[in-house]
N, C-alpha and C positions, 0 to 999 in steps of 0.2 A: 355899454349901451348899444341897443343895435343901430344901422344907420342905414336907408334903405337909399339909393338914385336909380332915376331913370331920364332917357333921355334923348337925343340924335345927336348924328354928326355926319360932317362932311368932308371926303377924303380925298388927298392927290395924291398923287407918288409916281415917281418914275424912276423905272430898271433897266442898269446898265448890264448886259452878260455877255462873255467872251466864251465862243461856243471851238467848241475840238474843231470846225469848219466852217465858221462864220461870225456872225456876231446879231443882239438883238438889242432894242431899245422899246421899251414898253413905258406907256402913260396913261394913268388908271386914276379912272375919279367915280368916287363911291357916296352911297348914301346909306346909314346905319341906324338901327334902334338898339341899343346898350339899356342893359340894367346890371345894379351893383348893391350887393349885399355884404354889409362886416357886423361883425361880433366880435369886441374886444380886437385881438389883433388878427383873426382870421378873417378871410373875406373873399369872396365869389362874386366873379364877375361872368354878362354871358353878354352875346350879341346876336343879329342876324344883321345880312348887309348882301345888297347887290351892288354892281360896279360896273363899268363899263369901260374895257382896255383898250387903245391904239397900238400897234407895234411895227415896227422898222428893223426886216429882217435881209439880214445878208450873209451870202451862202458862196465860199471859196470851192471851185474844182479844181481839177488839173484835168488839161485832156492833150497829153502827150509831154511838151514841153512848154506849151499855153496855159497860162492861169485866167482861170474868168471868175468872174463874179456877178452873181444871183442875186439882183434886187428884190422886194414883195414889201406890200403894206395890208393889213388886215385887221381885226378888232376880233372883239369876244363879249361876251358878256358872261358873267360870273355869279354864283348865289354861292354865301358861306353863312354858316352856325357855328359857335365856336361859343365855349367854354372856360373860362379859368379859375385857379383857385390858389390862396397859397398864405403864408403866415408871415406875420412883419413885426420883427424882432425894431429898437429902435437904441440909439444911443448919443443922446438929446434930437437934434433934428435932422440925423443921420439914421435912414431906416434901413433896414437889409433883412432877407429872407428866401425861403424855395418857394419857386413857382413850379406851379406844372398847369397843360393846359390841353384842350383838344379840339382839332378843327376839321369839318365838313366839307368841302367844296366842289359844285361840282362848276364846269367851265366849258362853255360853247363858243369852238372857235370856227368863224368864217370861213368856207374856200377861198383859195387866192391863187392869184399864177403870178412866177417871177418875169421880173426883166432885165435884156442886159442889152449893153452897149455895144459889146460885140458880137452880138446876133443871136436867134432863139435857137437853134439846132439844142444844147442843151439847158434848156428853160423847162422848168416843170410846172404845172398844174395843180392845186392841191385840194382833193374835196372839203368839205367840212368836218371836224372833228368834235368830239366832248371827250373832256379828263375829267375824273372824279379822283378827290384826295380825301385818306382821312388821315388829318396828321396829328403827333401825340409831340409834348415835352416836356420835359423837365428842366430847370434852372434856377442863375441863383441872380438877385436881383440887388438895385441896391439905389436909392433916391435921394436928396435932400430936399427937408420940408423948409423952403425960404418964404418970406411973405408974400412973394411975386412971381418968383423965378424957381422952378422944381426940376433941375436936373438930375438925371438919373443915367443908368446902366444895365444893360443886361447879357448875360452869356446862358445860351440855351442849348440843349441835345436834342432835334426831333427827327422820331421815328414816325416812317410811311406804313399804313396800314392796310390801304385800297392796294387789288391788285388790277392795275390797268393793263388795256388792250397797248401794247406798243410797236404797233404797225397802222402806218398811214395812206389812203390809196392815192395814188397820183397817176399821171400821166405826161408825155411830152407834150409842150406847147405845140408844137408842128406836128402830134398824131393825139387829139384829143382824144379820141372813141377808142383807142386801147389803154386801158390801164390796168396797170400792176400796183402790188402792197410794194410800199418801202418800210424796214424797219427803222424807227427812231432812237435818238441815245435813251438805253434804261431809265428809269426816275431811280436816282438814290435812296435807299430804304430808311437809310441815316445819315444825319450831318451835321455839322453846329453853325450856328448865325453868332454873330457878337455884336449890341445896338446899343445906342448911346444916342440922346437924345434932352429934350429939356419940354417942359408944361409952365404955361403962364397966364395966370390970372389975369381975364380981361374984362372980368366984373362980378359977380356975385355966383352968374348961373354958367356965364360963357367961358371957355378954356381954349386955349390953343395951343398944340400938340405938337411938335418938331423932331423929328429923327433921322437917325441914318443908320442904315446896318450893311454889314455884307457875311455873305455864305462861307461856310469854312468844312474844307475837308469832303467839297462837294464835288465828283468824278467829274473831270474833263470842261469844267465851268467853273469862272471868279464872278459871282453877281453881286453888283452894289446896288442897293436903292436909298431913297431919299424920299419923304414925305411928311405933308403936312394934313395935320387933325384938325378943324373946329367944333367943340362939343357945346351943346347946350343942353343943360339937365334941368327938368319939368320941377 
């Protein structure tokens, strides 16, 4: 039989990332329109969704035998499309299957200038930026159908297919009217995420959505996030 939803949701999540020379904390609350299509055990799922991130970034130098460190706070806002699809084998209320999936985003981040405690001589300035992503995966999934409580798992491989600009303009805090390009770490083309999380029945239409995952095999960065879903389907 076929089984059509549609629906919204509302999303938090916050990212922890330990950077080759500093470190970030991002907290992103989103709003989505989802629709889900199956037949039999195949089924297609698609979204769009804007968001809206805070982030707390800090940025380690050296300058001689002085360590300092580079405050900044800034936000973004984000618009994504995104796609999935994939087959669900089952064996009683144990399901498992390949997924694969592909995502759109493009993401508008704020200027900001850092601060520090021990003085701005090397403080930067940063204009405003946009990343575009398109990202692709493949994986293999795996849930339990309970009457309440649906935990599940997933291990995924995605590849980058945008090619972005990776150079940022800046300037010193103490000579704002000169600026130069700094280049940014690469974006990895590839990497794997590994998620694990649980869904719970909180009434006929409403769901809510629990996970955690972190980055694997990602250049010069361990990212962990955490977040929470509430779905309601029309």
């Amino acid at each position: 039989d076929d089984q059509r939803t549609l629906g919204f949701a509302l999303h938090y999540a916050r990212a922890d990332s330990d950077l080759a020379q500093g470190d970030a904390q991002r907290d992103t609350l989103g709003f989505a329109l989802y629709g889900g299509y199956q037949r039999g055990s195949w089924y297609l799922n698609g979204q769009v969704a804007v968001s809206r991130s805070d982030y707390d970034l800090s940025r380690k130098i050296d300058l001689g035998i002085a360590k300092r460190t580079m405050d900044a706070n800034t936000k973004s806002i984000s618009f994504m499309a995104g796609a999935e699809t994939g087959y669900d084998f089952n064996y009683g209320r144990l399901h498992y299957g390949p997924v694969a999936s592909l995502t759109l985003q493009r993401i508008n981040l704020d200027g900001y200038q850092e601060h520090s405690a021990d003085g701005e001589a090397a403080s930067l300035k940063f204009d405003e930026q946009q990343f575009d992503s398109g990202l692709g995966s493949v994986g293999l999934q795996f849930n339990w159908q309970g009457d309440r409580w649906q935990p599940y798992a997933r291990v995924s491989w995605f590849k980058e297919f945008a090619q972005g600009d990776d150079d940022v303009t800046a300037a010193l805090v103490t000579l704002p009217a000169y600026k130069f390009t700094l280049p940014i770490s690469e974006r990895d083309d590839s990497f794997g995420q590994v998620m694990a999380g649980t869904q719970a029945r909180l009434g006929d239409k409403l769901n809510l959505d629990l996970q955690a995952s972190r980055l694997v095999s990602y250049s010069n960065t361990s990212a962990t996030s955490i977040s929470a879903t509430l779905r309601y389907a029309f």
